[in-house]
N, C-alpha and C positions, 0 to 999 in steps of 0.2 A: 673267081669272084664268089662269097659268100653272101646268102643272103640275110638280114638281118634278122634274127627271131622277133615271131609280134609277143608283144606283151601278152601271159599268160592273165586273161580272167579269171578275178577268182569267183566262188560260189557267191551267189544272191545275197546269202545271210551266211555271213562267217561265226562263227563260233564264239567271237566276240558278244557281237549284235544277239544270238539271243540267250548267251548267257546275260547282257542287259535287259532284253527282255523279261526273262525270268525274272528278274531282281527287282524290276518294276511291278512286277504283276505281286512279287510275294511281298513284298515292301509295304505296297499303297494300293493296291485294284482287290487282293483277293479280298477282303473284308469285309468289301462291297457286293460280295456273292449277291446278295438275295436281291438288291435292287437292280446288278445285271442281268438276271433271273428275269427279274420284272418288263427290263430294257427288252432282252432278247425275246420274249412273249411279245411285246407290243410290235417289233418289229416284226413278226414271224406271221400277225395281224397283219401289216403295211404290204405284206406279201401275196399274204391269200387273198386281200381286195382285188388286184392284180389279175389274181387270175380268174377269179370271180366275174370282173369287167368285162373280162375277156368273154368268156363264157355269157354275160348277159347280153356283150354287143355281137356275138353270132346270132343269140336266138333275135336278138333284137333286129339284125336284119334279114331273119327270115322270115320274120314278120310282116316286114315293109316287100321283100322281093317275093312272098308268097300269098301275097293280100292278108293277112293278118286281120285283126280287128285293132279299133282303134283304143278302146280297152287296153287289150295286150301290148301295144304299144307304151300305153302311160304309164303302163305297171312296171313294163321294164325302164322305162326314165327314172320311176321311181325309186327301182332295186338300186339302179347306177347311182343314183345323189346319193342315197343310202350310206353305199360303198364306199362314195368318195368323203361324205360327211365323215365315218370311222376312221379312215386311212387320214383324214384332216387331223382330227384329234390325238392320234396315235404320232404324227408330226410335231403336232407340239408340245405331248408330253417325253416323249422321248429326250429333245436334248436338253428339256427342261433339267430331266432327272439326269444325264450324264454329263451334261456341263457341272453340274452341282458336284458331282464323285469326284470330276475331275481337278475342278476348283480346290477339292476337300485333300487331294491327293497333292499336289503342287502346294499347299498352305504346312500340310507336313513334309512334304519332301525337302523346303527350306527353311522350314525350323529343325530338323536333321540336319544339313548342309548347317547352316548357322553354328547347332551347336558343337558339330565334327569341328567346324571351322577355328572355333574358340579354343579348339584342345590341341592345334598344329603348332610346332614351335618358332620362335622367332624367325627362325632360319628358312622357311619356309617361306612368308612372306615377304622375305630379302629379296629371295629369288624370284618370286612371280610378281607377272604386274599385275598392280590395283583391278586396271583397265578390264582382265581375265577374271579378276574371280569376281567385279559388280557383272560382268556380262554371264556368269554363271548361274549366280544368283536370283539377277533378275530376268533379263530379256530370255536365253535358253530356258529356265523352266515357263514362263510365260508361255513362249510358242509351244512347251510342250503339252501345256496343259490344254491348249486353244485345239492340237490334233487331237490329242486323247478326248478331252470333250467332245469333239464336234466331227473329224476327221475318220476320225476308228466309227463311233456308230453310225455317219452315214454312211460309209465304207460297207459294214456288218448290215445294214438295209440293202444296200444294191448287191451286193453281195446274195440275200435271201428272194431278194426278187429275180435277179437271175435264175436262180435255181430252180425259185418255185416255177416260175413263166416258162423255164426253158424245161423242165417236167412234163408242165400243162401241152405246151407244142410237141414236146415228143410225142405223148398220148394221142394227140389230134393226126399228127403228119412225121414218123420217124423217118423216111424216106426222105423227105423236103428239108426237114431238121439238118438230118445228116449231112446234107447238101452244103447247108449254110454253114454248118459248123469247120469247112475244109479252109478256113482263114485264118483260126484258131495256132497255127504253129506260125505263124508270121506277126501275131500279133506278141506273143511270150519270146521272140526272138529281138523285136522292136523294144520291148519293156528292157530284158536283158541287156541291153545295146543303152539303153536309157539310165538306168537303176546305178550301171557300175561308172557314167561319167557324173552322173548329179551327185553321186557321194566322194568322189574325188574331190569336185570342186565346192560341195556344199562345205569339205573338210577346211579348204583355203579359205575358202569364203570366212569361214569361224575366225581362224587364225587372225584373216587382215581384218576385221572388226574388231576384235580385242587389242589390237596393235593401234588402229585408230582410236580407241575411247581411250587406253593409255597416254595416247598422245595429246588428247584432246584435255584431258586430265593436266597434266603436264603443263601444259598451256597455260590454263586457267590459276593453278596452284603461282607460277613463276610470272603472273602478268606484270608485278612489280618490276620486275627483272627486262622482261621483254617491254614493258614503256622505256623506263629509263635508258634502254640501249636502243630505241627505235627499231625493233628489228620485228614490227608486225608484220611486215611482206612477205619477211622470211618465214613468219609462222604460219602464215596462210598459206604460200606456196610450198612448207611441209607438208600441211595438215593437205590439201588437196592432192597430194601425190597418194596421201592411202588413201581419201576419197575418188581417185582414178583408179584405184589397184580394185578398191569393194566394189566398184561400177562395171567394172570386168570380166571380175568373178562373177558378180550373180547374174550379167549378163549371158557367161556361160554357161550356169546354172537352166536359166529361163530358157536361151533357145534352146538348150540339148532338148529341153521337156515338152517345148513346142513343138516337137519332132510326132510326140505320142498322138495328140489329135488329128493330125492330117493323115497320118498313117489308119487310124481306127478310121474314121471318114472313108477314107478309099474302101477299105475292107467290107464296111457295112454296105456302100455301093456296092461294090462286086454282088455281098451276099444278097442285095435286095434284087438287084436281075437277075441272080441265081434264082430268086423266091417267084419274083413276075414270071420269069420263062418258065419255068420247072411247073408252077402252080398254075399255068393258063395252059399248059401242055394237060396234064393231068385234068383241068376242067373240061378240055376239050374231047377228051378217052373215054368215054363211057368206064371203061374196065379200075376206072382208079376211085368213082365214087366220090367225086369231089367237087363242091358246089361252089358257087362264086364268092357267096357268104363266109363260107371255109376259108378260102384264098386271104381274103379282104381281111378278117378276123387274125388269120398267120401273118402277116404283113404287120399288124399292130403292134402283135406279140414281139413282133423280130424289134420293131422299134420297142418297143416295153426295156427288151434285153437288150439290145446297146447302146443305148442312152445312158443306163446305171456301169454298163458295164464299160464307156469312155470315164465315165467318173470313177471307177474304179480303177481304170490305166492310172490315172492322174493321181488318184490315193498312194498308186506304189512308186511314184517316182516320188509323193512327198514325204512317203514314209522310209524311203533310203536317208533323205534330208535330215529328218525327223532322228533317224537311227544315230548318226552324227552327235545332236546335240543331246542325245543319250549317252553316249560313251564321253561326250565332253562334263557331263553336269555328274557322272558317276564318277569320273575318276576323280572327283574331289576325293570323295571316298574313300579310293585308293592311296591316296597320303595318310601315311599313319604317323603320330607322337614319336619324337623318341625319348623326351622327356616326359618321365612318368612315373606315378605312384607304383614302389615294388613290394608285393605281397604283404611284405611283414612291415612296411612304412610307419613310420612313429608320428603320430599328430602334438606329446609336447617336448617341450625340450628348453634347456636354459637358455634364453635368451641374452643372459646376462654374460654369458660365458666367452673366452675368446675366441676370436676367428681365426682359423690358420689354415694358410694354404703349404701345403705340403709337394714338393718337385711336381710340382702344377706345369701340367704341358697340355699347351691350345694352340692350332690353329684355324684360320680363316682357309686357305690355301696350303695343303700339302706339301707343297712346293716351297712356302714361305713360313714357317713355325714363327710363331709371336711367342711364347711363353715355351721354354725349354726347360723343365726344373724349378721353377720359380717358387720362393720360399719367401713364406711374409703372415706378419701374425699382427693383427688389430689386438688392441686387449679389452676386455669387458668391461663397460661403463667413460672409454676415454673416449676421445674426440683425436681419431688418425687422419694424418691428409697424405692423397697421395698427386706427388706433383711429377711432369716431365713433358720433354719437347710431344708434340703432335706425333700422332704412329705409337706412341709409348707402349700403349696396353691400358692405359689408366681407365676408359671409363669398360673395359672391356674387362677388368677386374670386378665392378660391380655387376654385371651383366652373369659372370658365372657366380659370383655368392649367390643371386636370385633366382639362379639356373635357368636363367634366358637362354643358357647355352652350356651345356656338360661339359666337364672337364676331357681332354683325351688320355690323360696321364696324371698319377698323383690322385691326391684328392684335396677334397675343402672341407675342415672341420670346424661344428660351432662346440666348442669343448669336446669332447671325445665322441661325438656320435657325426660321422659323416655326411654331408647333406643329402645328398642321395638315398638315402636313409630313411628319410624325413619325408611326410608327405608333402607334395609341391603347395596346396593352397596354405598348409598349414605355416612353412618355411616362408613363401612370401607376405604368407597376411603379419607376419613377425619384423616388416620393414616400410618405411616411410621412404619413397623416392623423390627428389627436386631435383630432375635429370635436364637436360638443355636440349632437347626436342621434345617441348612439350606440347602434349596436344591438347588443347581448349576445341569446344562446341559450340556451334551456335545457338546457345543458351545466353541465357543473364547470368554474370559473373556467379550471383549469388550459387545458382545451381552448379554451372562450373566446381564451384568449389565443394559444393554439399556430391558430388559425385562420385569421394571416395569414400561418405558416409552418409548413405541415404536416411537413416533412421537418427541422425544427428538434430539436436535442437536448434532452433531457432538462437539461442542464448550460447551454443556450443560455436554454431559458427559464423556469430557474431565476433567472439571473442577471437576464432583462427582470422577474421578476418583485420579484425584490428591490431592481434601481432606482425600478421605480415602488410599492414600497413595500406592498406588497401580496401577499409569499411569505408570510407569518403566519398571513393569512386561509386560504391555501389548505392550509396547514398544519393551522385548524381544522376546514375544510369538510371537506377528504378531496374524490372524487371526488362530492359530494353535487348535483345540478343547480340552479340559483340559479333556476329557475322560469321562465314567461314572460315574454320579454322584461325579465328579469333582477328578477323582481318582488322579488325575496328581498335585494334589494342596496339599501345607499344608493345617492345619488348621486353620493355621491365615492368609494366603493368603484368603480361603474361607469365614474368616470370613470379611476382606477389602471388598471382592467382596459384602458383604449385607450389608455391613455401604457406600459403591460407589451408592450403588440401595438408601439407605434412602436420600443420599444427593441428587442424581438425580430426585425421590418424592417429595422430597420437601412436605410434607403434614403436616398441622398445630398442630396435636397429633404424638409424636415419644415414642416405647413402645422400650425400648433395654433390651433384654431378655439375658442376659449375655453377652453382646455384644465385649468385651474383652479379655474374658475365653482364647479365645487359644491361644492371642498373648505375647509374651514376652514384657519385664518391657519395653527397650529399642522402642520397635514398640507403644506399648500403649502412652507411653512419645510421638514420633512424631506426635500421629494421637491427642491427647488429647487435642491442640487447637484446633484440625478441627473438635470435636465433641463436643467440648465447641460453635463452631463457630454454629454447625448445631441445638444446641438444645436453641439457641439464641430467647426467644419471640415466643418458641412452649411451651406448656403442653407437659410435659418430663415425662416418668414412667420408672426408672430402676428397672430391677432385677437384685441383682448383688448378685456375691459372694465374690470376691474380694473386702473386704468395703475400701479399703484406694481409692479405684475407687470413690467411691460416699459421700466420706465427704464433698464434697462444695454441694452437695441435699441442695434446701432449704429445704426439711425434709424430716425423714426417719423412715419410718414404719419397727416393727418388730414383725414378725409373729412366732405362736409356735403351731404347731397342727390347723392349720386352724382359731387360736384367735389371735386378734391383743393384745400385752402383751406390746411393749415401743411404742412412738413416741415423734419424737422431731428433731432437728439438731444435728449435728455429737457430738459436745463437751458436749451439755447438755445430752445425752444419755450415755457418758462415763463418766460425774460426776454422776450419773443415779447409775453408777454400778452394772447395771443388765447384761442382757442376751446378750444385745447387747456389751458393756463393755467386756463380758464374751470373744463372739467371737473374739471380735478385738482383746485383748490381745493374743489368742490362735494363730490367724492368723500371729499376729506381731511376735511372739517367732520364727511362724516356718519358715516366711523368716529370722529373721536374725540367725538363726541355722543352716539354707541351704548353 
């Protein structure tokens, strides 16, 4: 019978953790040199009181235990307030000034993270949840900033008063010191024992909080969903199974670390009868020259030093914690673009020119190729639709002209210059989107819409908002906020609001991505000049589903499985009498069956 190997601890601080360190200190702390300068002086002050006290409450009672005067007595009450008055002040300027660095250090760290964040490509956000990068953003640098402020310079105080104190005592008594300091390898064996379970599970801990506000997210966004299907019970007894899981964890969390004070407790016992016996042995010896006052004074001392230095066990098991939500809020960081401006990127280019995809090959899934070869040519200045079943490819074609997402084969050309070619803002600020997840704020429409053109007039989009049909409303709302993700709107109000934004853009490529899905016949009829009027002399790409929407297309692609199978204009594809023919008839029956 073999016995199991125990799991191999690793070191305190892995390689990881202070190359995070580093990255923080060169990032956001060093810059603040001169006012940690300032911090470490004041602190280094909090210290020498310390031991100053020290030194005034020996003489102070040998004063009282050698008849003193009553003078000498007052004087030394008075050095001590002194003392404590400086050491008061130096408390409170200290985390005046490193809350303030550290606040200043977390206000840039996520305007960094923010703007990294702005530059990750679509695909990125696919894959992660919401839930993970708000808890990045805000709660992880939040506590981070709350240790750095507050956690590191009391730390960096108890830290110097150990030192200095425990200095001052050796001076006094290295024999008795020595004594007391024989607990010292039980105490860094306890932290040890500590340090490597509170970062395992401070690691989970992260995980099932992010997995919670995901869910909790989730919740909220779908509550239409969850009324209509009565199924609150069930979302509360999800949502409470990771409020059981993060109850667990940080439970494990807590008590591993409540290990640490009981443990320093004992020790500091042991060492304080070590200090009684050892120092009433030596008062009693002539030969050790040691006065009651001495004793009484070292005893103080011992409490001085571990006091700060129980708060310093507790500093390092929070600062394992702490290491965690450093490597979590850095490795944003670690995500880099792959869509990106190359060297020699061109900022203009024809617009006007036409679009071709050339043996264009995409996929989502390696396994599953959507676009193998795929050849299709919009022409400059017409109005192209492209139609097909759900899966097609269709709105996944507009997504790589805008390079939401790079080609993996082939390329996409606007006239002869390939877009990849082209610089990214420059390439998309060359298009107007009406895509069908649109995302509204909670704002008043007016601003909703003035959000793809801040610097737009008053008079400018007025006008987008009265081709897309939709100035009345805002006429009734007033400046009112249409709610969460526009919760206060139809769907075809929402979708006005993103054909008001294209006519406000004004940009010479318009991609309309179902751009009429939600509204009824009557609404589509009014706005249907004003989008006749807007796709006037641009390069037009519909995706539509409704085809009686896009039979004036000067042509129309139709897609099956990611292959192009018809193309042509509306009438030549239904004398065709294919696939496309197929769906129009199907479409025709089931409105007039309705």
């Amino acid at each position: 019978m073999t016995d199991t190997p125990k799991e191999k601890r690793g070191p305190l601080y892995s390689q990881a953790d202070r190359d995070n360190m580093r990255w923080f200190w060169s990032n956001y702390l060093r810059k603040h040199m001169g006012k940690l300068l300032i911090v470490l002086a004041m602190i280094l002050v909090q210290g020498v009181v310390f031991q100053q006290f020290l030194s005034m409450t020996e003489n102070g009672l040998r004063v009282i235990f050698e008849r003193g005067t009553l003078r000498e007595l007052a004087m030394v009450c008075l050095a001590v307030f002194f003392l404590f008055a400086v050491r008061g002040l130096m408390s409170y300027l200290v985390p005046l000034v490193t809350v303030r660095m550290a606040n200043q250090a977390i206000f840039e760290m996520r305007r960094d993270m923010l703007t990294h964040l702005m530059k990750l490509d679509l695909a990125y956000f696919e894959r992660t949840k919401s839930g993970e990068i708000i808890q990045r953003i805000v709660s992880q640098t939040q506590t981070l900033g709350m240790f750095v402020g507050l956690g590191v310079a009391n730390a960096v105080r108890d830290a110097v008063t150990v030192i200095i104190v425990s200095g001052y005592l050796i001076y006094k008594n290295p024999i008795l010191f020595g004594t007391a300091v024989v607990v010292l390898p039980f105490i860094i064996w306890v932290m040890n024992y500590v340090s490597d379970r509170v970062k395992q599970a401070q690691g989970e801990a992260e995980t099932a909080i992010a997995n919670y506000m995901n869910g909790i997210e989730e919740t909220v966004t779908g509550m239409r969903t969850v009324k209509i299907s009565s199924q609150e019970d069930m979302e509360v007894s999800r949502l409470m199974q990771g409020t059981k899981s993060i109850r667990d964890l940080l439970n494990r969390v807590q008590i591993t670390q409540a290990l640490v004070m009981p443990s320093i407790d004992l020790s500091s016992a042991f060492v304080y009868v070590l200090v009684i016996g050892g120092g009433g042995y030596m008062v009693l010896r002539p030969e050790f020259d040691v006065d009651g006052a001495g004793i009484i004074t070292f005893l103080l001392g011992m409490v001085m030093v571990f006091d700060p230095a129980r708060l310093l066990a507790q500093f390092f098991g929070g600062l394992q914690a702490n290491l965690v939500l450093l490597d979590r809020v850095r490795g944003l960081f670690h995500q880099t673009p792959t869509i990106a401006d190359h060297a020699e990127a061109l900022a203009e280019f024809d617009t006007r020119a036409d679009i071709t995809l050339d043996k264009v090959r995409f996929a989502y899934d390696p396994e599953q190729p959507l676009f193998d070869g795929l050849d299709l040519t919009f022409a400059g200045g017409k109005v192209s639709a492209i139609v097909g079943a759900t899966g097609s490819g269709k709105t996944t074609i507009l997504s790589l002209l805008s390079r939401l997402y790079d080609t993996q084969g082939g390329e996409i050309r606007i006239g002869d210059t390939p877009i990849d070619r082209l610089k990214v803002g420059s390439l998309r600020g060359a298009f107007s989107v009406v895509a069908q997840d649109i995302v509204i704020f909670n704002a008043s429409i007016w601003d909703n819409i003035r959000y793809v053109r801040p610097d737009a007039t008053e008079a400018e989009v007025w006008q987008a908002a009265e081709d897309a049909d939709i100035a009345e409303l805002i006429r009734r709302r007033g400046d009112t906020p249409v709610g969460p993700k526009g919760a206060q709107l139809s769907g075809g109000q929402k979708q006005r609001i993103a054909i008001a934004r294209a006519f406000l853009r004004d940009a010479p490529i318009l991609l309309l991505d179902e751009a009429t899905s939600a509204l009824d016949q009557a609404t589509e009829e009014r706005i249907k000049a004003a989008l006749t009027r807007l796709t006037k002399g641009k390069t037009t790409i519909i995706v539509a589903h409704r085809l009686s929407s896009i039979s004036d297309a000067d042509r129309i692609f139709v897609l099956e499985g990611g292959r192009l199978v018809e193309d042509g204009q509306h009438d030549e594809l239904l004398a065709e009498n294919g696939l496309y023919a197929q769906l129009y008839k199907a479409q025709k029956r089931g409105y007039d069956g309705r």
